[in-house]
TORKOL-4160 file (C-alpha; in steps of 0.2 Angstrom, whole numbers, padded with zeros to 4 digits, m for minus):
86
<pt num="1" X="m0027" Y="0268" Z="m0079"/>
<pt num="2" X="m0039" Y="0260" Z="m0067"/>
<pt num="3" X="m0038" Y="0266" Z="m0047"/>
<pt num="4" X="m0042" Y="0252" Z="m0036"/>
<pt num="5" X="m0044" Y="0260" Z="m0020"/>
<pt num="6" X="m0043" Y="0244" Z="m0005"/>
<pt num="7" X="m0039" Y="0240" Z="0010"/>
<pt num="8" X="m0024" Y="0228" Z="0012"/>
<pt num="9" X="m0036" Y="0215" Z="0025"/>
<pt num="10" X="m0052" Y="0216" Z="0014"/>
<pt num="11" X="m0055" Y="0200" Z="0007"/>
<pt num="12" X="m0066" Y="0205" Z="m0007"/>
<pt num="13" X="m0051" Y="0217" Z="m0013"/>
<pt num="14" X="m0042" Y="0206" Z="m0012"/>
<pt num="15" X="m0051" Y="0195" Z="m0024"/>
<pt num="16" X="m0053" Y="0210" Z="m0036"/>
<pt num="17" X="m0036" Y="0213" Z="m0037"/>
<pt num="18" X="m0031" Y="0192" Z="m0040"/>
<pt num="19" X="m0047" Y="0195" Z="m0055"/>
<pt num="20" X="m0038" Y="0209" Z="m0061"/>
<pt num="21" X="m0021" Y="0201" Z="m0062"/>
<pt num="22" X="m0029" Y="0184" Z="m0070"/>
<pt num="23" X="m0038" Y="0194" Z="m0085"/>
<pt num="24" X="m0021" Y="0207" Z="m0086"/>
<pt num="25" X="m0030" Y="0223" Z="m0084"/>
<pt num="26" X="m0019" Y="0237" Z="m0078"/>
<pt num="27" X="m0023" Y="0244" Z="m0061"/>
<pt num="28" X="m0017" Y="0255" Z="m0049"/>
<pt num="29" X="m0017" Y="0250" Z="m0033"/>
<pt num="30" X="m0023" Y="0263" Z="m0018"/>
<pt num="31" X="m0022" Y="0258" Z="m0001"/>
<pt num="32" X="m0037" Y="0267" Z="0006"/>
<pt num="33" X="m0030" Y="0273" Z="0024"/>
<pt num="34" X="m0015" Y="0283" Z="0015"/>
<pt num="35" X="m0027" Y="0292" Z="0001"/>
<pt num="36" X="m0027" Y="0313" Z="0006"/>
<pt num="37" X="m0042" Y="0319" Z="0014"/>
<pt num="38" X="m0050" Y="0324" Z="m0003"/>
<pt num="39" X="m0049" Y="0308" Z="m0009"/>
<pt num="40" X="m0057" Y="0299" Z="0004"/>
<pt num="41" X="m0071" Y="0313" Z="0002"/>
<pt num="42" X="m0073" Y="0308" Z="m0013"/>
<pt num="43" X="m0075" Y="0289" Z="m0010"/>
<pt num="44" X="m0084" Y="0290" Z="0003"/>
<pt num="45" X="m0096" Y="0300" Z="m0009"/>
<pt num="46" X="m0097" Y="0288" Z="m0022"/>
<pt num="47" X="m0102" Y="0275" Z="m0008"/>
<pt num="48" X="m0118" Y="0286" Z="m0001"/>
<pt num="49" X="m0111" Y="0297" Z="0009"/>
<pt num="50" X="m0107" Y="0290" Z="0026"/>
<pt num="51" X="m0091" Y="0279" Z="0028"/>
<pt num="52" X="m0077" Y="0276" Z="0013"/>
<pt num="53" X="m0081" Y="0255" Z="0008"/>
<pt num="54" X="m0067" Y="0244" Z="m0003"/>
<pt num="55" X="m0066" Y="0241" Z="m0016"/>
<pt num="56" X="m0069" Y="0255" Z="m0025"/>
<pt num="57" X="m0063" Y="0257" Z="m0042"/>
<pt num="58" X="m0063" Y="0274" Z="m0054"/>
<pt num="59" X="m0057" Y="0275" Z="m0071"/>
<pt num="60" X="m0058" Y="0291" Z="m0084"/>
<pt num="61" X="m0069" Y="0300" Z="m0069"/>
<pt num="62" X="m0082" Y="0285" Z="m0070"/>
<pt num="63" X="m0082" Y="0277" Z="m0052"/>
<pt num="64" X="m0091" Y="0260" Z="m0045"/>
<pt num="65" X="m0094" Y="0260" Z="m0026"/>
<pt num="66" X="m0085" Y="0247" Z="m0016"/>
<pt num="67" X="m0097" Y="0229" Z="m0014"/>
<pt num="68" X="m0095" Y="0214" Z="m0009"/>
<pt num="69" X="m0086" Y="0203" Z="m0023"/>
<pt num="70" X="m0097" Y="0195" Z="m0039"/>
<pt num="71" X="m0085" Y="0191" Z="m0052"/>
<pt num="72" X="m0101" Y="0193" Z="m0065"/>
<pt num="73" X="m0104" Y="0210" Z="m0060"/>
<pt num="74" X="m0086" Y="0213" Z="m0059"/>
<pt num="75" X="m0084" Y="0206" Z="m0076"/>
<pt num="76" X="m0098" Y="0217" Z="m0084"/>
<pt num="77" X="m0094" Y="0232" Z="m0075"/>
<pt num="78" X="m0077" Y="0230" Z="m0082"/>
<pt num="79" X="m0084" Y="0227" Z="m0098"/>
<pt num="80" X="m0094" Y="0242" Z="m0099"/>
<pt num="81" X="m0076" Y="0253" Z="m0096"/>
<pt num="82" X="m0069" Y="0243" Z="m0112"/>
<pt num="83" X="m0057" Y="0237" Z="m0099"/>
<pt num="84" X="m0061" Y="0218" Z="m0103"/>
<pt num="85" X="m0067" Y="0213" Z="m0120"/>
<pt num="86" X="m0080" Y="0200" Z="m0122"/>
């Protein structure tokens, strides 16, 4: 299952999650200010150490740091995770 983890005022989550819902793919959503200590380590990890950034997304252990939305490089990223066929 794919882990979106978002904050609920972030505009480019929530244009991930309406992308997600249009192409059908499965998600989880993770409101980022509810997520236990070790998981926020673990975000703000994957975004370069200094401050948890939204959306961040992780599926099977392979995570993509949160960024600002670009519906080709979502799409392609997606695409790689065999989570959005061609």
């Amino acid at each position: 299952m794919l882990n979106v983890y978002a904050w609920n005022v972030c505009p480019h989550c929530r244009k991930t999650i309406e992308f997600l819902r249009a192409h059908q793919i499965p998600f989880q959503y993770l409101e980022i200010g509810e997520q236990p200590e070790a998981v926020l380590k673990k975000v703000i990890d994957v975004n370069g150490g200094d401050d948890w950034v939204v959306p961040t997304l992780e599926y099977n252990g392979q995570w993509r740091p949160g960024q600002v939305f670009d519906e080709a490089r979502l799409e392609k990223d997606l695409k790689k995770w065999g989570l959005l066929k061609d």
